[in-house]
C-alpha positions as CSV (number, residue, x, y, z in Angstrom):
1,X,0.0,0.0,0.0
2,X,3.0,2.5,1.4
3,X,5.0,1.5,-2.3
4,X,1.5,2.2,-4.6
5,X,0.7,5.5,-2.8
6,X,4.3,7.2,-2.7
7,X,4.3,6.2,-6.7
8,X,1.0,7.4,-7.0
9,X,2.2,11.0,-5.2
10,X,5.2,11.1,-6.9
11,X,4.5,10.5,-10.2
12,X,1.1,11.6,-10.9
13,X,1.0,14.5,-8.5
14,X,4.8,15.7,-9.2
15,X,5.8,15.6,-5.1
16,X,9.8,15.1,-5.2
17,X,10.9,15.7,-1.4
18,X,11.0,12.2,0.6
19,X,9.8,14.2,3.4
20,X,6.5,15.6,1.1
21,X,5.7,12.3,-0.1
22,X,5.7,10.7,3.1
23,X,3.6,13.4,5.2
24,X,1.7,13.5,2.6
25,X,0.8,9.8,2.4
26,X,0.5,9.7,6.0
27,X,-2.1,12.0,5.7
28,X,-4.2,10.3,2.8
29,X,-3.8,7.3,4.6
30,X,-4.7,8.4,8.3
31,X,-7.4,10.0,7.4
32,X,-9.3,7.3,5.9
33,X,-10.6,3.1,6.2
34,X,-7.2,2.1,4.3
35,X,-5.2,0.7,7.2
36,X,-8.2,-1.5,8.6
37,X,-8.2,-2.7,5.2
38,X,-4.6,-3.7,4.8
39,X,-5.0,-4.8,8.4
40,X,-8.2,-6.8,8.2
41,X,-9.7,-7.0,4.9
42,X,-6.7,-7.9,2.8
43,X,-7.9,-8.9,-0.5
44,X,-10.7,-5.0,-0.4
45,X,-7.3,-2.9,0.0
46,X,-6.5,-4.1,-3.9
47,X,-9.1,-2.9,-5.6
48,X,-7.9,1.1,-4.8
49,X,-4.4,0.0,-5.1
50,X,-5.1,-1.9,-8.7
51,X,-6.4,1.5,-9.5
52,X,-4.4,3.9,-8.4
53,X,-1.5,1.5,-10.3
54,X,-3.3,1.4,-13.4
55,X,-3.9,4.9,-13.8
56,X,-0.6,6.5,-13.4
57,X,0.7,3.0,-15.6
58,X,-1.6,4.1,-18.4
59,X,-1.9,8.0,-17.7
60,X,1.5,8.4,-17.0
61,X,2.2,11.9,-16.1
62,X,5.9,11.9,-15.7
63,X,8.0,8.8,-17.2
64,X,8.9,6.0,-15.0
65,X,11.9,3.7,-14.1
66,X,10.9,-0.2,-15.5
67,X,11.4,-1.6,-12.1
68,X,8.3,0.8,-10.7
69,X,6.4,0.0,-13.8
70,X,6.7,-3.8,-13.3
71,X,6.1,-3.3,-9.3
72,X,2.8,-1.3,-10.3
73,X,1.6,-4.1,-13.0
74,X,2.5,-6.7,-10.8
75,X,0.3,-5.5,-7.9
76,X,-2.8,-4.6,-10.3
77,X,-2.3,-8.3,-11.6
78,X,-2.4,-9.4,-8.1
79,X,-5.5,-7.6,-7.0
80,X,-7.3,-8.6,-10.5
81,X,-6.8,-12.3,-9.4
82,X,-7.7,-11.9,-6.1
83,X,-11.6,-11.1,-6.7
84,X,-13.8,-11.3,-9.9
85,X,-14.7,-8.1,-9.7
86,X,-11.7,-6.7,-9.9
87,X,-10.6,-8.2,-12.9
88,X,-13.6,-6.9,-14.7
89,X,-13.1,-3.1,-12.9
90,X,-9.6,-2.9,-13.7
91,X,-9.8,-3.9,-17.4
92,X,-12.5,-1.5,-17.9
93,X,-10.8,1.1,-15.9
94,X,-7.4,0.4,-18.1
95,X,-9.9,0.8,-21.3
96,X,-11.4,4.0,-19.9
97,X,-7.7,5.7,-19.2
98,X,-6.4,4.4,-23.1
99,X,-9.8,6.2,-24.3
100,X,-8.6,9.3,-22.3
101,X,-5.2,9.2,-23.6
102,X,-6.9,9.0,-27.1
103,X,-9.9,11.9,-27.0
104,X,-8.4,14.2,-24.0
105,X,-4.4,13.9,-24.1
106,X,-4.1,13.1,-27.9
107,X,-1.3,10.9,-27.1
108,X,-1.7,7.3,-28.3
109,X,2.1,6.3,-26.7
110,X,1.0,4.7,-24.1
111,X,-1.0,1.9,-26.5
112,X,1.1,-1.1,-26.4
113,X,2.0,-0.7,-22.0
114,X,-2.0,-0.3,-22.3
115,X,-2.4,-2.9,-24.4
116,X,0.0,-5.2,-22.2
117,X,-1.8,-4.3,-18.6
118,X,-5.3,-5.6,-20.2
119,X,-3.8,-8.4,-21.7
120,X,-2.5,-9.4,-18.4
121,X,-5.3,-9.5,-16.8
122,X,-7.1,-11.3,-19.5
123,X,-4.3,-13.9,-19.0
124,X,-4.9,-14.2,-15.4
125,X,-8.6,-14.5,-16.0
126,X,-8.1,-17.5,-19.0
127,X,-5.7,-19.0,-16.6
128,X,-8.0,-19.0,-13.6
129,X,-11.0,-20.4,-15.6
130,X,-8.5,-23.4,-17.2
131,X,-7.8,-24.1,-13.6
132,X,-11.6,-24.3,-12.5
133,X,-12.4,-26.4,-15.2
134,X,-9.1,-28.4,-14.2
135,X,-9.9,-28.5,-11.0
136,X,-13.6,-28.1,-10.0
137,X,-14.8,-30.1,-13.6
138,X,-16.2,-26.7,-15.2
139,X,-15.1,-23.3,-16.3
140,X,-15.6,-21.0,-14.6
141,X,-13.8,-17.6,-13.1
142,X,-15.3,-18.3,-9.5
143,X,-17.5,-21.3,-9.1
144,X,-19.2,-19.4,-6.0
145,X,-20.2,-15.7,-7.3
146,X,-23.7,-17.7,-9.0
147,X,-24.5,-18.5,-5.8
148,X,-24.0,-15.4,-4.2
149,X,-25.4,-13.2,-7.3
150,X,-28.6,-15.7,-6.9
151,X,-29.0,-15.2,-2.6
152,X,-29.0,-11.0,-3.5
153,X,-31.7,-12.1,-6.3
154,X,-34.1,-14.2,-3.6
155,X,-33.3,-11.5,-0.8
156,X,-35.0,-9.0,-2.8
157,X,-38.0,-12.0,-4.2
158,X,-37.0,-11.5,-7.6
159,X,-35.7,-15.0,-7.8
160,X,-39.2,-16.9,-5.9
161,X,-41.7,-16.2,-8.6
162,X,-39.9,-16.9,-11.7
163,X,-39.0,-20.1,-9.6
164,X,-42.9,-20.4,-8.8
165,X,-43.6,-20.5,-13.0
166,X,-40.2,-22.5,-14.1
167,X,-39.9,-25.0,-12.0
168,X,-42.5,-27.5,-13.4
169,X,-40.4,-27.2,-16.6
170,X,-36.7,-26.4,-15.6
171,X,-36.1,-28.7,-12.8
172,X,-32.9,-26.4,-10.8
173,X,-31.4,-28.0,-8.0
174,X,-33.0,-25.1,-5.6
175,X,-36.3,-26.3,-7.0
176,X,-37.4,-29.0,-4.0
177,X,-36.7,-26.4,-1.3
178,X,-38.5,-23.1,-2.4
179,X,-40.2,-23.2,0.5
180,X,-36.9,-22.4,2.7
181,X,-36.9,-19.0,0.2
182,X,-40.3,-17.5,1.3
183,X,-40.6,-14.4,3.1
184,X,-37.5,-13.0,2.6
185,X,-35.7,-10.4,4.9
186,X,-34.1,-7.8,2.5
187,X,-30.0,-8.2,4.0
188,X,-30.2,-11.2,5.5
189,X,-29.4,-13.3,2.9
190,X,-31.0,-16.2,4.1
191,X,-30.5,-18.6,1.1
192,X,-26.8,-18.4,2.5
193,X,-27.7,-18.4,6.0
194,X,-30.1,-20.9,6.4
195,X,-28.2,-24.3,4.9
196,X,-30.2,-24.6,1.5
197,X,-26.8,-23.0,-0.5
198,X,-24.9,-25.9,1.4
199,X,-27.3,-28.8,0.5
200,X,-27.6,-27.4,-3.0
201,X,-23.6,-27.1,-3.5
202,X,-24.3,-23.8,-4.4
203,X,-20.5,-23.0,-3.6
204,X,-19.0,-24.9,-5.6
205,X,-21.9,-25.4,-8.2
206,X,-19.9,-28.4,-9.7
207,X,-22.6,-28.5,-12.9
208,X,-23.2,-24.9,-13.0
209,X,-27.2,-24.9,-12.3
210,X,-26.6,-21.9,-10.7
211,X,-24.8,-19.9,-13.2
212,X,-27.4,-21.3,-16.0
213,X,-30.3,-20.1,-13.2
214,X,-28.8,-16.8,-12.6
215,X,-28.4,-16.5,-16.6
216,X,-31.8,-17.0,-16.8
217,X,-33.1,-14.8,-13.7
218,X,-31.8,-12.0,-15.1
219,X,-32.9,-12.1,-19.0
220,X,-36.4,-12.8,-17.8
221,X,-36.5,-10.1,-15.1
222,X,-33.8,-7.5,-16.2
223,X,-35.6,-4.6,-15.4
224,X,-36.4,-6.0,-11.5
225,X,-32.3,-6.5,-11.4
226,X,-31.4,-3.1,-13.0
227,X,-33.8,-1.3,-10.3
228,X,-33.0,-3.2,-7.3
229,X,-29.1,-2.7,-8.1
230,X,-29.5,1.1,-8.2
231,X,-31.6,0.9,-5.6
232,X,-29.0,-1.0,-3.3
233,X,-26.6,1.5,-5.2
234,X,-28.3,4.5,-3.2
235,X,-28.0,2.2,-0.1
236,X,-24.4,1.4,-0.9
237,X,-23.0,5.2,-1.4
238,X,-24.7,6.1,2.1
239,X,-22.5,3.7,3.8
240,X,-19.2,4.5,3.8
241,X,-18.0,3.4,6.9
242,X,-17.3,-0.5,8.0
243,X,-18.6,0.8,11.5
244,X,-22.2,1.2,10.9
245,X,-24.9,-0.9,13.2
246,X,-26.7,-3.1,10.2
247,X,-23.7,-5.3,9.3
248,X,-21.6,-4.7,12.5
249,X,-18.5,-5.7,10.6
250,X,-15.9,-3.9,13.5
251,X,-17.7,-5.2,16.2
252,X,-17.4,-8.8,18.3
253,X,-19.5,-11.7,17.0
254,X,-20.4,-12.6,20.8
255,X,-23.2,-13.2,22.2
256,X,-26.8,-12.8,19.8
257,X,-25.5,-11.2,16.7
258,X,-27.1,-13.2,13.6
259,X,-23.8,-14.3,11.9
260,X,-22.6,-16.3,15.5
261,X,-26.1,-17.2,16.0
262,X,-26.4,-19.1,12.4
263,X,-22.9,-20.6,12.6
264,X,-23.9,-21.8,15.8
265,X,-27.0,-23.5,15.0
266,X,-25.6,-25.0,12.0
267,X,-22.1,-25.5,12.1
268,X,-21.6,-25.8,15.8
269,X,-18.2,-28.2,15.3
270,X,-16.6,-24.8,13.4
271,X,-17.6,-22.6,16.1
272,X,-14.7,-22.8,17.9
273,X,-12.7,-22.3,14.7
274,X,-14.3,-19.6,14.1
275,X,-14.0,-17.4,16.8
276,X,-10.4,-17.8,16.7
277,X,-10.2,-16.8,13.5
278,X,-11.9,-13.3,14.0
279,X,-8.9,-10.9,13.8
280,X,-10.7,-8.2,15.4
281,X,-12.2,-9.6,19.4
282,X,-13.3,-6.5,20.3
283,X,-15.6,-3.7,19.4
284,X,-13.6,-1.1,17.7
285,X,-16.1,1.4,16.7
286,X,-15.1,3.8,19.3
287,X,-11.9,4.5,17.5
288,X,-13.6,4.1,14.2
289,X,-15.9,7.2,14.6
290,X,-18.8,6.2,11.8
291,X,-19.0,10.5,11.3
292,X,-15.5,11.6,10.9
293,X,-15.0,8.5,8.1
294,X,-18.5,9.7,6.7
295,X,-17.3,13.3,6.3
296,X,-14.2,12.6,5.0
297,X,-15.7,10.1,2.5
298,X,-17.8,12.4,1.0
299,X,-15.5,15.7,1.1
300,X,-12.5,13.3,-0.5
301,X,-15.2,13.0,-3.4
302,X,-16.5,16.5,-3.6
303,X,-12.8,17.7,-3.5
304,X,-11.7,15.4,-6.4
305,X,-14.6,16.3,-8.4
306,X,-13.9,20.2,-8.0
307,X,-10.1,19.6,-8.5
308,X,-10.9,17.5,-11.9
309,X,-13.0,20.6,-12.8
310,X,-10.3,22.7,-11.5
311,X,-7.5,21.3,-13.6
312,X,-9.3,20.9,-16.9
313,X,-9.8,24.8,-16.8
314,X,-5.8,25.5,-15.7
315,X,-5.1,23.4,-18.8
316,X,-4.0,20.5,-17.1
317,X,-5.9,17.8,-18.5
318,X,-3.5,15.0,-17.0
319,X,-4.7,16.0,-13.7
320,X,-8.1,16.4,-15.0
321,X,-8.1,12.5,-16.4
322,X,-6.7,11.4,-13.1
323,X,-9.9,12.7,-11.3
324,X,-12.0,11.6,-14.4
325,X,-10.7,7.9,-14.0
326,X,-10.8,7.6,-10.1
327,X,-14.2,8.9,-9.7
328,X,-15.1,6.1,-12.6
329,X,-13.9,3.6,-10.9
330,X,-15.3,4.4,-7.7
331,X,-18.9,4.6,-9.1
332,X,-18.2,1.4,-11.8
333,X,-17.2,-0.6,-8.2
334,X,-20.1,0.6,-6.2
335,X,-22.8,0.1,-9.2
336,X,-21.0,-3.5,-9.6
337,X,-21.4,-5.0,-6.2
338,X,-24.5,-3.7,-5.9
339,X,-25.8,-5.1,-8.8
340,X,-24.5,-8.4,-8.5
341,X,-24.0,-9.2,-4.3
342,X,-25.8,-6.1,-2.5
343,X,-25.5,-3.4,-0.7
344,X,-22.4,-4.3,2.4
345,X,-20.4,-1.3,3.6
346,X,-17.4,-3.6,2.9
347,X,-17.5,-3.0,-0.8
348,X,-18.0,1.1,-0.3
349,X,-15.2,1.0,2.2
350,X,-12.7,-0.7,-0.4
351,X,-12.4,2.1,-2.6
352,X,-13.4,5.0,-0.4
353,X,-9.9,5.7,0.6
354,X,-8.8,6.3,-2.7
355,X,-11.0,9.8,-3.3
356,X,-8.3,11.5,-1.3
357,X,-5.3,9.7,-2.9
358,X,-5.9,11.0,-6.4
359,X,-7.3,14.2,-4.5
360,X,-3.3,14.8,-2.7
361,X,-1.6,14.6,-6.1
362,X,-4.5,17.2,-8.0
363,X,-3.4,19.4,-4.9
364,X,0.0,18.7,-5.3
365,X,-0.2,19.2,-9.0
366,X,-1.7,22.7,-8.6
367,X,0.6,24.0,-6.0
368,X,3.7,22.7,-8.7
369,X,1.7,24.1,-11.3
370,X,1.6,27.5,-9.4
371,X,4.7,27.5,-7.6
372,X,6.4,27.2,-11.7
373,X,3.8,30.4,-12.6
């Protein structure tokens, strides 16, 4: 995290002192959810870090050593494997920046390093799916995200009544227990919750029923998906915080709470397992304060949106395509879980931090751009 945000400073916001850059990260990175998420989270700190690397690979403001370039593609190759999602963000985000390059900067220079970073992560994604199919019997990129796109699709009912009309004719494995899906309770996620994913296999969906039924939920009910993803969307954007009550991700998992509740009434030999593996024992929302993260969330993305604005009229456009592609990216991230898993801080969190990362080098750009004036 420390090696992607002193590149990201130094290169695409110009800082040169050692002492600049690192008060200067210190800052972007106190001042927001990135070191719970290096901490705790490890695989939700990529998707900022994929890209922050990917825009100043592709953008490239000032020219770069090959050792940092191959340090920043490496990482963004990392984080692409390391959740589905991301490998679909960061190739659109690395296809957004080469449009930029093309319309805004005029500069097409940049078109085989582009060209190399999406091809690397179409790599990692062919080479994933050969090893699903190798390994699981079926290709695949992740063998579990049909089951979890189908448990946000019955916690909102979309999924029970096209089950109710199909499944005298299309005989899905979930088919025998619809019964366990009525009366949904909108974030509960009870298909998951309750056993039925486990006695369906939906986890490993080792025929791919579940991808077919997910296929098939969404072409016959697209408009239903579209409006409970931007409704969840809305949802998703007013959480920015991992310390809010609903999901209670900071806190212990003692006592009542619904997660320790379900594990222990249906997995009570893992229980033990389980609670040793929480990294966090105790409740640390007092020194997460849910409206100091919530303000700086939201003025990060106000101040990067005024700075993009800013920069375009100054003439810099480089600094105005930096705030173009991280404010993509944040809204193409939040729009994508929504759509496809629901709306969990965890996935606002991820990229939140990175608002005032790109925001620290637009400032530092305009005080170099200034300071040369």
């Amino acid at each position: 995290t420390s090696f992607v945000v002193m590149s990201f400073l130094h290169f695409a916001g110009g800082l040169r002192s050692a002492a600049a850059i690192f008060l200067t990260s210190a800052a972007v990175l106190m001042a927001n959810q990135a070191p719970w998420l290096a901490s705790w989270l490890m695989p939700d700190i990529l998707a900022g870090l994929g890209c922050a690397a990917i825009a100043v690979l592709i953008l490239r403001p000032r020219p770069m050593g090959l050792a940092i370039q191959l340090g920043l593609a490496a990482l963004a190759l990392f984080g692409a494997v390391a959740a589905v999602a991301n490998m679909i963000l960061f190739s659109g985000l690395a296809v957004f920046c080469l449009l930029l390059r093309w319309i805004v900067l005029r500069n097409a220079q940049i078109l085989a390093p582009t060209l190399g970073v999406i091809g690397a992560i179409l790599l990692a994604g062919g080479v994933t799916i050969a090893a699903n199919w190798r390994l699981q019997g079926h290709a695949t990129l992740n063998a579990s995200s049909a089951g979890l796109t189908f448990a946000r699709l019955a916690d909102v009912n979309i999924a029970q009544p096209y089950l109710r009309e199909t499944c005298p004719q299309k005989r899905y494995p979930i088919c025998d227990k619809l019964d366990r899906l009525e009366n949904p309770v909108r974030g509960k996620q009870n298909f998951l919750w309750d056993g039925v994913a486990d006695e369906t296999d939906a986890w490993h969906d080792p025929n791919g029923d579940y991808a077919v039924l997910t296929h098939d939920l969404m072409l016959a009910r697209p408009w239903a998906f579209v409006r409970e993803g931007l409704r969840d969307l809305t949802m998703l954007a007013a959480e920015p915080t991992l310390g809010e009550s609903a999901t209670y991700e900071l806190g212990s998992f003692a006592g009542d709470n619904y997660v320790r509740a379900q594990m222990r009434a249906l997995h009570p030999k893992a229980l033990a397992a389980f609670d040793n593996a929480r990294q966090q024992r105790g409740d640390l929302t007092p020194l997460f304060p849910k409206a100091a993260f919530t303000a700086s969330t939201y003025v990060g993305y106000l101040a990067l949106a005024i700075l993009g604005a800013h920069a375009f009229w100054r003439r810099d456009r480089i600094g105005g395509c930096l705030a173009l592609a991280g404010l993509a990216f944040i809204a193409a991230e939040l729009l994508l879980h929504a759509m496809l898993v629901g709306a969990f801080p965890r996935y606002h969190v991820k990229v939140a931090w990175i608002g005032w990362l790109f925001t620290a080098a637009l400032l530092a750009r305009g005080r170099t751009s200034a300071r040369l004036a």
